[in-house]
PDB file of N, H, CA, C and O in Angstrom:
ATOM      1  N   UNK A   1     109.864 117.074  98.093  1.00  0.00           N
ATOM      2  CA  UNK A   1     108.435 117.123  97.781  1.00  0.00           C
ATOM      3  C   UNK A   1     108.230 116.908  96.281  1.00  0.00           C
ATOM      4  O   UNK A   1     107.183 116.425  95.851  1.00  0.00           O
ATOM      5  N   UNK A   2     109.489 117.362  95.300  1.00  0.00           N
ATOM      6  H   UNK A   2     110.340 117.755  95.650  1.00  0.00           H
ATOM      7  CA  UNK A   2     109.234 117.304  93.931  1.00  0.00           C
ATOM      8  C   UNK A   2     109.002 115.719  93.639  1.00  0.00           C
ATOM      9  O   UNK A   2     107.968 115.266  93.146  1.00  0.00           O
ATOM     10  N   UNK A   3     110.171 114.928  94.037  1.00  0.00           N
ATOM     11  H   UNK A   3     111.010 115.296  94.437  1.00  0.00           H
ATOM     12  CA  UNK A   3     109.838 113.603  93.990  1.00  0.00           C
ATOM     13  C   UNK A   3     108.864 112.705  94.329  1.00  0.00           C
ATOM     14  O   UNK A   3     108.638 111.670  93.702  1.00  0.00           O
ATOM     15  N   UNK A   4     108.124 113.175  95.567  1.00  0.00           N
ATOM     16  H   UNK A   4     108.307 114.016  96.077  1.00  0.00           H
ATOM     17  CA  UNK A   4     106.963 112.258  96.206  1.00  0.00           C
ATOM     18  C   UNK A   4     106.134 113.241  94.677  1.00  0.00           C
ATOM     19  O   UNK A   4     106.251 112.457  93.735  1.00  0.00           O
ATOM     20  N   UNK A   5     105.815 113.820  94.447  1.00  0.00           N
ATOM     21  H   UNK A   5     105.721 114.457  95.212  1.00  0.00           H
ATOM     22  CA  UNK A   5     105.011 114.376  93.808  1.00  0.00           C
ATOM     23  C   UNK A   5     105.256 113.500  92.731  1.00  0.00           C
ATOM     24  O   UNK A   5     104.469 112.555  92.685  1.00  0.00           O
ATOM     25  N   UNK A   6     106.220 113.543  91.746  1.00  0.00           N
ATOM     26  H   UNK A   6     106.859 114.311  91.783  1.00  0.00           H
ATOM     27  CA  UNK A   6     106.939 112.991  90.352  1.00  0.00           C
ATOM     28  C   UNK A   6     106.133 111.106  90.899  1.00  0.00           C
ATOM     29  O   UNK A   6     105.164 110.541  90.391  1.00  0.00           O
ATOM     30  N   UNK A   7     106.604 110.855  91.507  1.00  0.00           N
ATOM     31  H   UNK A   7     107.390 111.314  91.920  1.00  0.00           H
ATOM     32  CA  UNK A   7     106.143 109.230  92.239  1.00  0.00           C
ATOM     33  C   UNK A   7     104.653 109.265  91.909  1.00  0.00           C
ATOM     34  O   UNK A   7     104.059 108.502  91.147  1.00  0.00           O
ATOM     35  N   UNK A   8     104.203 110.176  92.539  1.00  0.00           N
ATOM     36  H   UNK A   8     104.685 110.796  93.158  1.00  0.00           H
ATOM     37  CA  UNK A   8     102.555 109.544  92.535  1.00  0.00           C
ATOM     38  C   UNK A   8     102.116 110.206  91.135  1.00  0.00           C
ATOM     39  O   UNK A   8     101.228 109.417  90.817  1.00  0.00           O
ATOM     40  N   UNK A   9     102.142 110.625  90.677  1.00  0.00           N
ATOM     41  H   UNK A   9     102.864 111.266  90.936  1.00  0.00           H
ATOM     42  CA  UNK A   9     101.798 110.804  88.870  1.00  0.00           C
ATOM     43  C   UNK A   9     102.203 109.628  88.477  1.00  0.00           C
ATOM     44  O   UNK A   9     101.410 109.159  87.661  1.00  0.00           O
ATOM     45  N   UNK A  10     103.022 108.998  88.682  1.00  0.00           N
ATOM     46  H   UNK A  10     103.666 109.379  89.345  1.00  0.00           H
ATOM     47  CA  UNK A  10     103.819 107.848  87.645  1.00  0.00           C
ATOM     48  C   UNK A  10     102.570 106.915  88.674  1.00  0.00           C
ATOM     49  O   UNK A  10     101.810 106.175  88.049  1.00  0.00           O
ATOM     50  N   UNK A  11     102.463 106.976  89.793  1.00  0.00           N
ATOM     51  H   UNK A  11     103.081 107.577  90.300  1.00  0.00           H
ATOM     52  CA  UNK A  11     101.497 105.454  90.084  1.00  0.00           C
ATOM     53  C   UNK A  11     100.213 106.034  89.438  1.00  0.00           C
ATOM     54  O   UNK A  11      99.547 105.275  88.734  1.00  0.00           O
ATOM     55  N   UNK A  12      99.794 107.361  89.623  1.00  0.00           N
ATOM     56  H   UNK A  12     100.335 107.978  90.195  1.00  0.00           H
ATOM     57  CA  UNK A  12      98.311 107.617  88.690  1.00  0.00           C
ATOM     58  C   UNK A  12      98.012 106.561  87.032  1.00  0.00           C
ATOM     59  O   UNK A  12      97.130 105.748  86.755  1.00  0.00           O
ATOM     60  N   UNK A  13      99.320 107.129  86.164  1.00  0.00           N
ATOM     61  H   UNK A  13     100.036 107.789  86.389  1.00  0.00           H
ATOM     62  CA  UNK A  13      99.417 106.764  85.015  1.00  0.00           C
ATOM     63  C   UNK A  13      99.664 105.498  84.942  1.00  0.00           C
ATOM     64  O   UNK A  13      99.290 104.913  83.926  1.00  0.00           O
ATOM     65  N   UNK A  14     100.278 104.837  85.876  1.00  0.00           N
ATOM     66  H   UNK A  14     100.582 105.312  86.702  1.00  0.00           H
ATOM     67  CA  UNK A  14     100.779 103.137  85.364  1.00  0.00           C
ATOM     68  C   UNK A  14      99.224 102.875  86.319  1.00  0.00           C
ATOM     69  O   UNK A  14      98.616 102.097  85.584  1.00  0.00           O
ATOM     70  N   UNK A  15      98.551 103.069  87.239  1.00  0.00           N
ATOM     71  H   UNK A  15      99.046 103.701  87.836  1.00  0.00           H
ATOM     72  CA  UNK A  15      97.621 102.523  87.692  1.00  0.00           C
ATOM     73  C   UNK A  15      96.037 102.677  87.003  1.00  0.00           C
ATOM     74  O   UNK A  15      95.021 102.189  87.497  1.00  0.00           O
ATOM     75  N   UNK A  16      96.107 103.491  85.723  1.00  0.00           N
ATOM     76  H   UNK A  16      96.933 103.888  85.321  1.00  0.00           H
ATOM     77  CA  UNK A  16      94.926 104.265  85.538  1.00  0.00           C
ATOM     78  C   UNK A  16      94.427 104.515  86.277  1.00  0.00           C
ATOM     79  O   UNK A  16      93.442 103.791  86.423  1.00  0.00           O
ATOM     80  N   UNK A  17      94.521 105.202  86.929  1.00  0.00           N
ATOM     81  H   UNK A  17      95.321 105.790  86.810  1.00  0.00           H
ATOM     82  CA  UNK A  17      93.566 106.097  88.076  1.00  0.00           C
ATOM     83  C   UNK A  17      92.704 107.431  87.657  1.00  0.00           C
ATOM     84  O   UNK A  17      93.508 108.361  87.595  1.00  0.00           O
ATOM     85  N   UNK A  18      91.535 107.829  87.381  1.00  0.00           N
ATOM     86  H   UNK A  18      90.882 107.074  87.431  1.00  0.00           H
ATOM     87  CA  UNK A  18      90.695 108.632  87.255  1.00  0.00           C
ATOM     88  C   UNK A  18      90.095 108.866  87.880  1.00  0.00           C
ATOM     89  O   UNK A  18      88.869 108.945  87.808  1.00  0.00           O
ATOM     90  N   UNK A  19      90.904 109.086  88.843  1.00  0.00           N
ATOM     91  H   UNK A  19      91.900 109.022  88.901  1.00  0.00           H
ATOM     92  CA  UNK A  19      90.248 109.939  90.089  1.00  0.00           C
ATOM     93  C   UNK A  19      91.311 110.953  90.831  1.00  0.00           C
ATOM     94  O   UNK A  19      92.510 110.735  91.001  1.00  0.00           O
ATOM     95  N   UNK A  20      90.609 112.051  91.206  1.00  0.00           N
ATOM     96  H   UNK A  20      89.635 112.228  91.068  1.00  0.00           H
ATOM     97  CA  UNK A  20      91.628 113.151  92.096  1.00  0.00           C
ATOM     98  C   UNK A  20      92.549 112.152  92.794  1.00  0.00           C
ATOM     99  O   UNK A  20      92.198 110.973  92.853  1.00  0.00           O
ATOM    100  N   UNK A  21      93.605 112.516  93.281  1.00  0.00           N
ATOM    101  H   UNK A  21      93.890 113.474  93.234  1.00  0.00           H
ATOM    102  CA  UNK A  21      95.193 112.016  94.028  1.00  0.00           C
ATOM    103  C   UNK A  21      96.121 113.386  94.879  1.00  0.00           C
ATOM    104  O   UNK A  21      96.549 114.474  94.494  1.00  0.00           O
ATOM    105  N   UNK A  22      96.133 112.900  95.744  1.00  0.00           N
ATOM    106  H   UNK A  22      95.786 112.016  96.056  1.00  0.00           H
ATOM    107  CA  UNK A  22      96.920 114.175  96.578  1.00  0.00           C
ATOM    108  C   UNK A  22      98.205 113.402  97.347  1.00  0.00           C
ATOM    109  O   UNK A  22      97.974 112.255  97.729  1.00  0.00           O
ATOM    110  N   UNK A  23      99.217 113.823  97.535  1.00  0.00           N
ATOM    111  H   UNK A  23      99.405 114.755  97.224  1.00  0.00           H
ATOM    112  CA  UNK A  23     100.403 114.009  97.997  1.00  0.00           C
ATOM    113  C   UNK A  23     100.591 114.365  99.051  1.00  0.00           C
ATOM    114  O   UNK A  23     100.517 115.593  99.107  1.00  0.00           O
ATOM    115  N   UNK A  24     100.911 113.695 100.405  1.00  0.00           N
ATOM    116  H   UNK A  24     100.970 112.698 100.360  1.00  0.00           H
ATOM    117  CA  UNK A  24     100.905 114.042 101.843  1.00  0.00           C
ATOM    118  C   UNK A  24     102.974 115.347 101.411  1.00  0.00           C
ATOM    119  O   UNK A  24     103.949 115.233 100.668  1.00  0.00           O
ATOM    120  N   UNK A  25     102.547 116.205 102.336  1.00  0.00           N
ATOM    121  H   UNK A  25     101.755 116.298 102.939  1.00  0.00           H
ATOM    122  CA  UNK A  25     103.712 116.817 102.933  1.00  0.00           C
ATOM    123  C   UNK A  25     104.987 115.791 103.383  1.00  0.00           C
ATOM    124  O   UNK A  25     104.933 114.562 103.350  1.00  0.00           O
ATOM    125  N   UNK A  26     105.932 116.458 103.731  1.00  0.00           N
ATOM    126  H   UNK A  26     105.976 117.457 103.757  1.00  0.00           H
ATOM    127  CA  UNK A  26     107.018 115.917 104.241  1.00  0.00           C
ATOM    128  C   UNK A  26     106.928 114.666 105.297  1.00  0.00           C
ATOM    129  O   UNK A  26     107.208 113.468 105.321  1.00  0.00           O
ATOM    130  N   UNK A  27     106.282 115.822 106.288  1.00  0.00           N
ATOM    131  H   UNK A  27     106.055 116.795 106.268  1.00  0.00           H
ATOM    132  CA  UNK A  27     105.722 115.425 107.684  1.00  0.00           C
ATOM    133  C   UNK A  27     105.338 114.493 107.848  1.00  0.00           C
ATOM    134  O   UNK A  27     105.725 113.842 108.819  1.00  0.00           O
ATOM    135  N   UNK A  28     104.044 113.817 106.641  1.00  0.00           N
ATOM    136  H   UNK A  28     103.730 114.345 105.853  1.00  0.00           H
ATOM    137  CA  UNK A  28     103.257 112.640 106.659  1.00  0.00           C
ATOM    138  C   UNK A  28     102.419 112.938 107.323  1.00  0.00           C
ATOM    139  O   UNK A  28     101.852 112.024 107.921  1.00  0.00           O
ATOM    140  N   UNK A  29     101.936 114.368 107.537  1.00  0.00           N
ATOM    141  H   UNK A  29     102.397 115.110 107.050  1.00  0.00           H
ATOM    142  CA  UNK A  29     100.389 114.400 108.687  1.00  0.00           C
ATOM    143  C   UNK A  29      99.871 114.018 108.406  1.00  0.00           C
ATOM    144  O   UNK A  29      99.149 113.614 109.317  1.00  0.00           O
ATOM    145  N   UNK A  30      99.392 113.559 107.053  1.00  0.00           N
ATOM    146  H   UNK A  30      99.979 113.887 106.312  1.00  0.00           H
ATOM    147  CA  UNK A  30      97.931 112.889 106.356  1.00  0.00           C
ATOM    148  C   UNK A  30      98.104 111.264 106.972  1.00  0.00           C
ATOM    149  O   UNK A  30      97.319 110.567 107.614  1.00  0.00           O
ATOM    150  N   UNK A  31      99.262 111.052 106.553  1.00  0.00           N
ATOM    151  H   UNK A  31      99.900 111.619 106.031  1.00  0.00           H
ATOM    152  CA  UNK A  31      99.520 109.692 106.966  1.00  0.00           C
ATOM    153  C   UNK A  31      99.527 109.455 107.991  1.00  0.00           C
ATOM    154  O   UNK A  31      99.411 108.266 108.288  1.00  0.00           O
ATOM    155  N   UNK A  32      99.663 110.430 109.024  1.00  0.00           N
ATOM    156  H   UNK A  32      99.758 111.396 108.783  1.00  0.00           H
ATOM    157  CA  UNK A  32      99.666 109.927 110.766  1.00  0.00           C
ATOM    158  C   UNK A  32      97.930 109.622 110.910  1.00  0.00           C
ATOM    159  O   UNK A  32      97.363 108.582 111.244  1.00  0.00           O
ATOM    160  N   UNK A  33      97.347 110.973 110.514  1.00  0.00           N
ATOM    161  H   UNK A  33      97.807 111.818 110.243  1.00  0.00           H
ATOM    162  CA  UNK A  33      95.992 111.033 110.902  1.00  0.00           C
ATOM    163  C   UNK A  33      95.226 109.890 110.553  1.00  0.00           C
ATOM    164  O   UNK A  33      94.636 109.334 111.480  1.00  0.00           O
ATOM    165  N   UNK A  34      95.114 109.434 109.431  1.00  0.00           N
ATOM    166  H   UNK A  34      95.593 109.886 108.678  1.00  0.00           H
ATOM    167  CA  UNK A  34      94.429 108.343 108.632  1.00  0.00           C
ATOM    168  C   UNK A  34      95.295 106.886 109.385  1.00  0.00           C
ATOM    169  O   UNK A  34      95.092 105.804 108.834  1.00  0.00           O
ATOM    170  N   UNK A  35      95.792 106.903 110.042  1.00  0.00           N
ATOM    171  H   UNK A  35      95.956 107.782 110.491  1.00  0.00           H
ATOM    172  CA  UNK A  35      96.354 105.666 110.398  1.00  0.00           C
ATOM    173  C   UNK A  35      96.595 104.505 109.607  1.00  0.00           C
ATOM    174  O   UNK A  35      96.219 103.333 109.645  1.00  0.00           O
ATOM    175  N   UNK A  36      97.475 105.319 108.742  1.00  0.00           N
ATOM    176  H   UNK A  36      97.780 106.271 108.711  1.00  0.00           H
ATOM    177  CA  UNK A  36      97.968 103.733 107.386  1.00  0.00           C
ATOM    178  C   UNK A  36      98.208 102.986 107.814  1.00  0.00           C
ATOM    179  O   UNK A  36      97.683 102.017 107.267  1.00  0.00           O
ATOM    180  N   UNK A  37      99.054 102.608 108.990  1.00  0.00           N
ATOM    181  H   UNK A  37      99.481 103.396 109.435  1.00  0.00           H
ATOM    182  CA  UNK A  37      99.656 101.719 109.508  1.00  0.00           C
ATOM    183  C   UNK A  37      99.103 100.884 109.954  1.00  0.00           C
ATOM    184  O   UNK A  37      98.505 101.142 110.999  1.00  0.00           O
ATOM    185  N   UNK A  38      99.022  99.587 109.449  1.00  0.00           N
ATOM    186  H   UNK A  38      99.507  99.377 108.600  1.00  0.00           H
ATOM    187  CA  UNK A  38      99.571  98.693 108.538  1.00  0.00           C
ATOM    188  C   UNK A  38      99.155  99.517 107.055  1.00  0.00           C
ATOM    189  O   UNK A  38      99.841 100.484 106.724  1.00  0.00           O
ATOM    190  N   UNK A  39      98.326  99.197 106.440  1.00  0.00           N
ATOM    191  H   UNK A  39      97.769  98.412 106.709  1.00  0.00           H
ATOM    192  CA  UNK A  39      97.207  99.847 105.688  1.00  0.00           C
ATOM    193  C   UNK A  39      95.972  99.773 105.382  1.00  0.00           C
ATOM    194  O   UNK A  39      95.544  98.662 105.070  1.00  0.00           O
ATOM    195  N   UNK A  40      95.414 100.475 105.383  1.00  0.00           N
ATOM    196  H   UNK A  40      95.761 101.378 105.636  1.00  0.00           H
ATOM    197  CA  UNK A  40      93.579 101.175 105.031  1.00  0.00           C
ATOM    198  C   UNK A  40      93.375 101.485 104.096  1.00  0.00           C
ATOM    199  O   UNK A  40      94.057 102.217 103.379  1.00  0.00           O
ATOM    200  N   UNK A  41      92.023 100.822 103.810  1.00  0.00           N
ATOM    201  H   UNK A  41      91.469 100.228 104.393  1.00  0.00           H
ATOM    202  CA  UNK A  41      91.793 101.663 102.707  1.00  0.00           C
ATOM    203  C   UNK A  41      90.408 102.672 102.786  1.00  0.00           C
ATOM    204  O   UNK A  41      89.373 102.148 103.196  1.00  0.00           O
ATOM    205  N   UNK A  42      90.388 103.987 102.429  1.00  0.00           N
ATOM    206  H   UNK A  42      91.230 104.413 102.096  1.00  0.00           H
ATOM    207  CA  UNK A  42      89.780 105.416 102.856  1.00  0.00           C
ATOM    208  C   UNK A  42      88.974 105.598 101.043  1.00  0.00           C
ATOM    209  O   UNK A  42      89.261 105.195  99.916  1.00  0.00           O
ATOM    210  N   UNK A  43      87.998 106.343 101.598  1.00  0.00           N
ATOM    211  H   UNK A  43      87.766 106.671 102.514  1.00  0.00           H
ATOM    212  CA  UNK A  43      87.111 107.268 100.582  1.00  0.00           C
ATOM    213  C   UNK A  43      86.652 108.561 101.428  1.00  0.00           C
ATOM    214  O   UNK A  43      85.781 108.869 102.242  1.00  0.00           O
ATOM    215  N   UNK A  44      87.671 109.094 100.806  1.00  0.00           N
ATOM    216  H   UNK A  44      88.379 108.843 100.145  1.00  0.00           H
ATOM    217  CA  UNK A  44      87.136 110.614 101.185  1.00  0.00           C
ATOM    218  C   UNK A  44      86.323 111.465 100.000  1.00  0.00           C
ATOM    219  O   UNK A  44      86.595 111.822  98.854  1.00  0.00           O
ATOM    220  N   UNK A  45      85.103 111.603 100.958  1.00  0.00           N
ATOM    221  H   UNK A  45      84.882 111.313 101.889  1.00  0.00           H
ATOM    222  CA  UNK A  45      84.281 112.827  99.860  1.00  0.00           C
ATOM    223  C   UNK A  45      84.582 113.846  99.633  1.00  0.00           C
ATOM    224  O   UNK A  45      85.498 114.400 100.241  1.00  0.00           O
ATOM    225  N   UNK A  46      83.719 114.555  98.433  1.00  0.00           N
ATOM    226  H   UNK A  46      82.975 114.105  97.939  1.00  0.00           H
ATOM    227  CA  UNK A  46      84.247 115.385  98.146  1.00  0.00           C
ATOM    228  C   UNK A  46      84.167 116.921  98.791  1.00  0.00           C
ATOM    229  O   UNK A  46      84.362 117.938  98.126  1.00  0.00           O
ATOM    230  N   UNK A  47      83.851 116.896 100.183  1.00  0.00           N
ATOM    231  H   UNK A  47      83.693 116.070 100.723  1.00  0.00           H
ATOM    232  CA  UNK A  47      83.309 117.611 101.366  1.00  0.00           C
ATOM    233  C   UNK A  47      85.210 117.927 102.079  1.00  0.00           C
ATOM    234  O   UNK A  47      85.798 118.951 102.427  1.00  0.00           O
ATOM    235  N   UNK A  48      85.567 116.616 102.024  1.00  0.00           N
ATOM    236  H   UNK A  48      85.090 115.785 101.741  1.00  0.00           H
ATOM    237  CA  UNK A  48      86.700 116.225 102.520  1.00  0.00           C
ATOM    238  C   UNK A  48      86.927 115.511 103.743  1.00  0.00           C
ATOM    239  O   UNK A  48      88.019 115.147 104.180  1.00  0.00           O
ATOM    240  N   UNK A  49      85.645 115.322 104.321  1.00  0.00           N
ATOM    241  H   UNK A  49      84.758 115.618 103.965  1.00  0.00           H
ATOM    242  CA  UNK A  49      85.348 113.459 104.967  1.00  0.00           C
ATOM    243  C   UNK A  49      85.212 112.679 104.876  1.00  0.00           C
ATOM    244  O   UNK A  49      84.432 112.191 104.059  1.00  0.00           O
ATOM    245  N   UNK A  50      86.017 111.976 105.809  1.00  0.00           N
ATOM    246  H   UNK A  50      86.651 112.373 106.474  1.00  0.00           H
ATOM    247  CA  UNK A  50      86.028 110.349 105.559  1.00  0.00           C
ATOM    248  C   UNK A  50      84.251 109.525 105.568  1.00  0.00           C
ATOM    249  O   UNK A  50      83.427 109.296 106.452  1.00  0.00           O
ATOM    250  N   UNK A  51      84.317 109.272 103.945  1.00  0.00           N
ATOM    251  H   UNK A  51      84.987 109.458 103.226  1.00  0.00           H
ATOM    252  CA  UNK A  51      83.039 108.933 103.833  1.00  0.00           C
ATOM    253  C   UNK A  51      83.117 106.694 103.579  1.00  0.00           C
ATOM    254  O   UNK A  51      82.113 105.992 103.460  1.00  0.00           O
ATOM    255  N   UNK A  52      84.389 106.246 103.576  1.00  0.00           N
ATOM    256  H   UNK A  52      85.205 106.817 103.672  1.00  0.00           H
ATOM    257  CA  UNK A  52      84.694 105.062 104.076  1.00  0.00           C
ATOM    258  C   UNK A  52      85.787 104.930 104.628  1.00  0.00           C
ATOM    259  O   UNK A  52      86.735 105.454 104.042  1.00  0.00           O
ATOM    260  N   UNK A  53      86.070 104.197 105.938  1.00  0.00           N
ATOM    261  H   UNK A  53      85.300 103.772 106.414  1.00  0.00           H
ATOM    262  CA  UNK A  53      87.486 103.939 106.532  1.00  0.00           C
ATOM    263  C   UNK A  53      87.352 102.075 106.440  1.00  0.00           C
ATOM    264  O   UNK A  53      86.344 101.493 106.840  1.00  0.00           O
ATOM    265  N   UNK A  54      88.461 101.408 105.894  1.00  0.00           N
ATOM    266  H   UNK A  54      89.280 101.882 105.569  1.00  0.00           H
ATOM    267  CA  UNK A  54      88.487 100.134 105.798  1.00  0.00           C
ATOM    268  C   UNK A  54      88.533  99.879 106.850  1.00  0.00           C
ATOM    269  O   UNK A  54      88.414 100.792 107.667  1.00  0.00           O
ATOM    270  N   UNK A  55      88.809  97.957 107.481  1.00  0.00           N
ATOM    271  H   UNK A  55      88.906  97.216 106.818  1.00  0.00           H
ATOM    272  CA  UNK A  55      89.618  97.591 108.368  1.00  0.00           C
ATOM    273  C   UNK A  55      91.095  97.458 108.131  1.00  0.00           C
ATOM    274  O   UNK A  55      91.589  97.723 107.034  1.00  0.00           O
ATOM    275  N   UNK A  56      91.881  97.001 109.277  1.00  0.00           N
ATOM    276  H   UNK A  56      91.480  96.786 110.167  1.00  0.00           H
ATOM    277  CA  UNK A  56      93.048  97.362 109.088  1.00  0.00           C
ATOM    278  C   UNK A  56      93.373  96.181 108.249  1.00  0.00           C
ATOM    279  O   UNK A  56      92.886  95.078 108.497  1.00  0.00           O
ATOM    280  N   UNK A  57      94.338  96.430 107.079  1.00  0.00           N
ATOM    281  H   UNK A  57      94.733  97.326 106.878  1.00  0.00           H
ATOM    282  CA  UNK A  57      94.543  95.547 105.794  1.00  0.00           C
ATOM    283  C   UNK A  57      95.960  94.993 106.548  1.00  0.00           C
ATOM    284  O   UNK A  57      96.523  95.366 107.578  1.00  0.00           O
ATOM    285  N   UNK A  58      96.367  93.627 105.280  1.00  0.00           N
ATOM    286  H   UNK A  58      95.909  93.324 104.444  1.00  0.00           H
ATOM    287  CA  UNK A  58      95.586  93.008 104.164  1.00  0.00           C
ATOM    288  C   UNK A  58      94.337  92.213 104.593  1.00  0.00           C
ATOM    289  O   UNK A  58      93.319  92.075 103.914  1.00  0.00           O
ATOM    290  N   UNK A  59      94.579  91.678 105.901  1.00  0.00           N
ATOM    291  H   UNK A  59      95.406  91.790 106.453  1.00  0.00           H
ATOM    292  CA  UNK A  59      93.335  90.538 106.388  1.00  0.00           C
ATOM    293  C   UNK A  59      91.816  91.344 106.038  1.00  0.00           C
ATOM    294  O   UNK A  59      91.302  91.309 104.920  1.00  0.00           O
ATOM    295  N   UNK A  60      91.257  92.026 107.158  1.00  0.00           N
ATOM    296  H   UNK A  60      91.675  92.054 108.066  1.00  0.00           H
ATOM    297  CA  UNK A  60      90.169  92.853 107.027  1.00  0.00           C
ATOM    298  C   UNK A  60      90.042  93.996 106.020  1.00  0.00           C
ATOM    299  O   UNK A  60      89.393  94.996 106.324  1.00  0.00           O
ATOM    300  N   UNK A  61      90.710  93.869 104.690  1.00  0.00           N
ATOM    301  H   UNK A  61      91.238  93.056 104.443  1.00  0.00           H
ATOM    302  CA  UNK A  61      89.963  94.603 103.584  1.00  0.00           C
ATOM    303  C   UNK A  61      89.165  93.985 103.015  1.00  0.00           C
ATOM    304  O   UNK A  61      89.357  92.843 102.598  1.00  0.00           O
ATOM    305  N   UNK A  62      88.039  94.680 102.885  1.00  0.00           N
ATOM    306  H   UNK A  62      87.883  95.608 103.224  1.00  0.00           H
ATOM    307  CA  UNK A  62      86.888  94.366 102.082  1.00  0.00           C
ATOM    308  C   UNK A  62      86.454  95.530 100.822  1.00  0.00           C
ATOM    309  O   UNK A  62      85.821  96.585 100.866  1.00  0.00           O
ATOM    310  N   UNK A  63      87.147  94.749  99.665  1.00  0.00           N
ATOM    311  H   UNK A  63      87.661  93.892  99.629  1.00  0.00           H
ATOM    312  CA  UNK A  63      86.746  95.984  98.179  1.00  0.00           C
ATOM    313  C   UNK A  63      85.708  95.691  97.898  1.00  0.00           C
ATOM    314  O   UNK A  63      85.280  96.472  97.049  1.00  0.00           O
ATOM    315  N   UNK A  64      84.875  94.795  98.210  1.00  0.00           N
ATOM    316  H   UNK A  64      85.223  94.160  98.900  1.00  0.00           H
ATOM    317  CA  UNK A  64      83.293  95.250  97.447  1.00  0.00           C
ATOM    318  C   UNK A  64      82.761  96.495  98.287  1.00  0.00           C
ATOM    319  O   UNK A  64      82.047  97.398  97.849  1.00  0.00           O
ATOM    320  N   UNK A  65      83.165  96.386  99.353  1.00  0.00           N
ATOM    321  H   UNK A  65      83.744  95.653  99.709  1.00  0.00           H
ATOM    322  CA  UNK A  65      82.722  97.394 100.479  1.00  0.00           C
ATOM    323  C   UNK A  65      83.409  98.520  99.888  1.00  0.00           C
ATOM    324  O   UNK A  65      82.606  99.251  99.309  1.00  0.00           O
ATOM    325  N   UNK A  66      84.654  98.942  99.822  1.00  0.00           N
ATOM    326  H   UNK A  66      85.307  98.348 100.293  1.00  0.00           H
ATOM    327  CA  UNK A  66      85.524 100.126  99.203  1.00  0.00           C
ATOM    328  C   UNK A  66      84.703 100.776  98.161  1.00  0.00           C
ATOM    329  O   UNK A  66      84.182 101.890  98.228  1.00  0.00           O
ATOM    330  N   UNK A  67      84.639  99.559  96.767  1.00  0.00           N
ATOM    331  H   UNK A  67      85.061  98.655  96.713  1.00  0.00           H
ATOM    332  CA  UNK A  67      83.997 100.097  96.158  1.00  0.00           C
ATOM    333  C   UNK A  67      82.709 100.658  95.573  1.00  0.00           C
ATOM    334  O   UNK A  67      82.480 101.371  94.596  1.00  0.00           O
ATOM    335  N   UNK A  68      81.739  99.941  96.754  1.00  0.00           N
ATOM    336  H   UNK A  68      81.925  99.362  97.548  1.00  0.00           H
ATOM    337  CA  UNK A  68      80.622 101.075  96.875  1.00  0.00           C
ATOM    338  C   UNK A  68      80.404 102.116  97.667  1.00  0.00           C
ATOM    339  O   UNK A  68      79.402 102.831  97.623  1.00  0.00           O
ATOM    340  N   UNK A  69      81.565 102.260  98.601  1.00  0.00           N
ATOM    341  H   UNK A  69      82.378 101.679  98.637  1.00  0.00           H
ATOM    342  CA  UNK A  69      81.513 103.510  99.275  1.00  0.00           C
ATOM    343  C   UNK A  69      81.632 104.243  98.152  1.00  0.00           C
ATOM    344  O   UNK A  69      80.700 104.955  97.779  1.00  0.00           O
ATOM    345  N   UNK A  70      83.160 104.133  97.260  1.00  0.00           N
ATOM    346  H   UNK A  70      83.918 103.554  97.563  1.00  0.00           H
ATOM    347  CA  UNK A  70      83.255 105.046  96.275  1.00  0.00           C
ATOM    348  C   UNK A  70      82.240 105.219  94.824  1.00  0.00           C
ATOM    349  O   UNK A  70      82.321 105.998  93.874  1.00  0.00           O
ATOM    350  N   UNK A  71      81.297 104.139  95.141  1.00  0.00           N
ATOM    351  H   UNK A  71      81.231 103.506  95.912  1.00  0.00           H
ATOM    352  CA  UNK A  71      80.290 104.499  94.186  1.00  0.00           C
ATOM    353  C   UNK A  71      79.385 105.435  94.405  1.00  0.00           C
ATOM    354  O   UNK A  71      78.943 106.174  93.524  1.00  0.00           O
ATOM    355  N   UNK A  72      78.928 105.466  96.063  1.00  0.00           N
ATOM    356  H   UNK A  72      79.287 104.866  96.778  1.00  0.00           H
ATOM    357  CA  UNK A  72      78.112 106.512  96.959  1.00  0.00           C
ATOM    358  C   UNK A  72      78.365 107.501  96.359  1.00  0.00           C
ATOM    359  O   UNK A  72      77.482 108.225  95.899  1.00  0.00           O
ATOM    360  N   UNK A  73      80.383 107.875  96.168  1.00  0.00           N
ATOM    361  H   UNK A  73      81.100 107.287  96.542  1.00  0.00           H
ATOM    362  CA  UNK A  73      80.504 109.436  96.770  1.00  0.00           C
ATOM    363  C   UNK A  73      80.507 109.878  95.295  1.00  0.00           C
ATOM    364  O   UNK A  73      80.460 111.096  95.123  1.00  0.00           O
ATOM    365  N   UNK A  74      80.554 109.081  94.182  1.00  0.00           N
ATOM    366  H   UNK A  74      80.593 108.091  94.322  1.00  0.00           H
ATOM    367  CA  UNK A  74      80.641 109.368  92.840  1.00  0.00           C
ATOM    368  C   UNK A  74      79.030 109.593  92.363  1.00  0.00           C
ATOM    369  O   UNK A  74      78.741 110.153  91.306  1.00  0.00           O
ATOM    370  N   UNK A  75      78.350 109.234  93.014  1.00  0.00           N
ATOM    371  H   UNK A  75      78.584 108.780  93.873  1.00  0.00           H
ATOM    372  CA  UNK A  75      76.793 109.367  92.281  1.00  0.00           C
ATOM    373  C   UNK A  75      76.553 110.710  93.350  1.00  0.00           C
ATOM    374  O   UNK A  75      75.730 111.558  93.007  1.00  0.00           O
ATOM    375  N   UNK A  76      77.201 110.853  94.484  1.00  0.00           N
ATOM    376  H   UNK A  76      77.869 110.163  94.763  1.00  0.00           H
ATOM    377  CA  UNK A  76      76.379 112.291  95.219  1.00  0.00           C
ATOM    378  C   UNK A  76      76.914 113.675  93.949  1.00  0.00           C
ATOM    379  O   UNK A  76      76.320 114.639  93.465  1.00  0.00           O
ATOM    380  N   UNK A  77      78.153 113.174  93.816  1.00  0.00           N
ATOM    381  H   UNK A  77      78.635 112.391  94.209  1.00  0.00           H
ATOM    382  CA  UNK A  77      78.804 114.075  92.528  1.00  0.00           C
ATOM    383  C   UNK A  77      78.516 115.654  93.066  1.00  0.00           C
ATOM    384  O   UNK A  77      78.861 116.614  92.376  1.00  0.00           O
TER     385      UNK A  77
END
């Protein structure tokens, strides 16, 4: 867990990311539930619902769409 942890700080900092980041468990429950597979892309509010679920990526992602979900959940603040 120290390492997945150590990992995603280093993608925070090389990605500038300024925004909260959380770390699934061992298990990957987060990852089962959210159905990464292939991958999605998610905005969860700050409630802790899914306030955008992508289509399944790379074909059906749409970031203008992503990123006004996450503009939504940043102006409800």
């Amino acid at each position: 867990m120290e390492e997945r942890i150590e990992v995603g700080q280093s993608c925070m900092v090389k990605l500038a990311l300024e925004m909260p980041a959380v770390v699934d468990e061992m298990d990957d429950a987060i990852a089962k539930a959210y159905a990464a597979v292939p991958e999605r892309l998610y905005v969860v509010g700050r409630d802790g619902r899914v306030a955008y679920k992508g289509g399944v990526g790379p074909m059906f992602f749409k970031p203008a769409e992503w990123e006004s979900a996450i503009g939504r959940v940043l102006a409800e603040g």
